[in-house]
N, C-alpha and C positions, 0 to 999 in steps of 0.2 A: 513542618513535615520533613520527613526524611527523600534528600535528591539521590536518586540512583541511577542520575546520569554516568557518573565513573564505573561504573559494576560494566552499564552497557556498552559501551565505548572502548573495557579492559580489553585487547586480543588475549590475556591469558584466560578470560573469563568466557570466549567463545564468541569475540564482537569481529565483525565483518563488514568488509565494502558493500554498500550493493547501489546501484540509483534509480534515483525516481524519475520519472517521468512525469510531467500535467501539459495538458494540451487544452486549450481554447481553442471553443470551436463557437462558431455562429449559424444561423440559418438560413439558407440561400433556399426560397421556391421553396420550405416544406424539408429539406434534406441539410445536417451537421455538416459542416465542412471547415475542417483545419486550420484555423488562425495563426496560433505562435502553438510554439510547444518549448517549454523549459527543461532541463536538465541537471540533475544535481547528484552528488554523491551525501550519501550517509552513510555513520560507521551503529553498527546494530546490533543487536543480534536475530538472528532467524534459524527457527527449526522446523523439522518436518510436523506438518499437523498429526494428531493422533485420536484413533477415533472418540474418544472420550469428549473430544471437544467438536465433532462433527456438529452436534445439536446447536450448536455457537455460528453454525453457518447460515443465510440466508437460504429455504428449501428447493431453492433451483440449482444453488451451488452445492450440495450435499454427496454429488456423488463424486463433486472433482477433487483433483490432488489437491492439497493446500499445504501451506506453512501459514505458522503463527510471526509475526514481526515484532520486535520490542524497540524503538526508537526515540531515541531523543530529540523527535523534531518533530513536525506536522506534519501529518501526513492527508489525505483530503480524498472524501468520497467522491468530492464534485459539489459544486456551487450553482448555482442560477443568478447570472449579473444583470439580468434583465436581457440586452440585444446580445450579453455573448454566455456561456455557460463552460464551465470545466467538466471532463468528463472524472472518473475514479483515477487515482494516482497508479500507473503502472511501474513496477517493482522488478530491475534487471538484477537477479541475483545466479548464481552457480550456470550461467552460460546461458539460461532461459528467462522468459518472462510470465511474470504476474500480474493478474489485474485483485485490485484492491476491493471488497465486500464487505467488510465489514471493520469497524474501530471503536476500541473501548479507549476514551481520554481517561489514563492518569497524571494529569497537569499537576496534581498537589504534590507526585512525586518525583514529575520533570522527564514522564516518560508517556508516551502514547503504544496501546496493543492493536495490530492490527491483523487481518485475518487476509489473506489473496490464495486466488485460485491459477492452476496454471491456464495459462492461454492457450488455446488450439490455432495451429499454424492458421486458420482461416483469420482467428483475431488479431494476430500479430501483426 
């Protein structure tokens, strides 16, 4: 299969910083509460969502801003470890943040799509 990790990762091709965030979290009494949180950079590309691709969103997220993400690494909705759980990978790009909804794996071409909304100061 053809890797088009160098396309994404080019800056003359429109590839950017941005990081992720994943946080573990466990439950104390019934309520999430913040374990570790990891931090990393990746170089990607990201563009403004367009409505063509609205129907791509999960129907709660449909009215929020989004961008599309192209990345050559994992990105993660969120796991269940049993006693501890991840929440959706949030996404620091162009000065704000994103929470991650949805990802399409293309692993056979050494790239993962994914879809994030922007966060409202209440989420952040």
């Amino acid at each position: 299969m053809l890797d088009v990790t160098s396309i994404l990762t080019d800056p003359e091709l429109g590839a950017t910083t941005f990081t992720v965030e994943r946080t573990v979290y466990k439950r104390v009494f019934g309520d999430a509460v913040p374990e570790a949180m990891a931090t990393f950079e990746v170089i990607g590309c990201i563009h403004p969502g367009v409505p063509e691709q609205v129907d791509q969103l999960p129907e709660e997220d449909r009215h929020e801003e989004f961008v599309v993400i192209f990345a050559p690494t994992v990105l993660k909705l969120g796991e269940n470890h049993g006693l501890t759980f991840t929440g959706p990978d949030r996404i620091g790009w162009d000065g704000r943040k994103w929470r991650l909804v949805k990802l399409k794996p293309w692993t056979a071409f050494g790239f993962v799509q994914g879809f994030a909304v922007l966060l409202r100061d209440e989420e952040s």
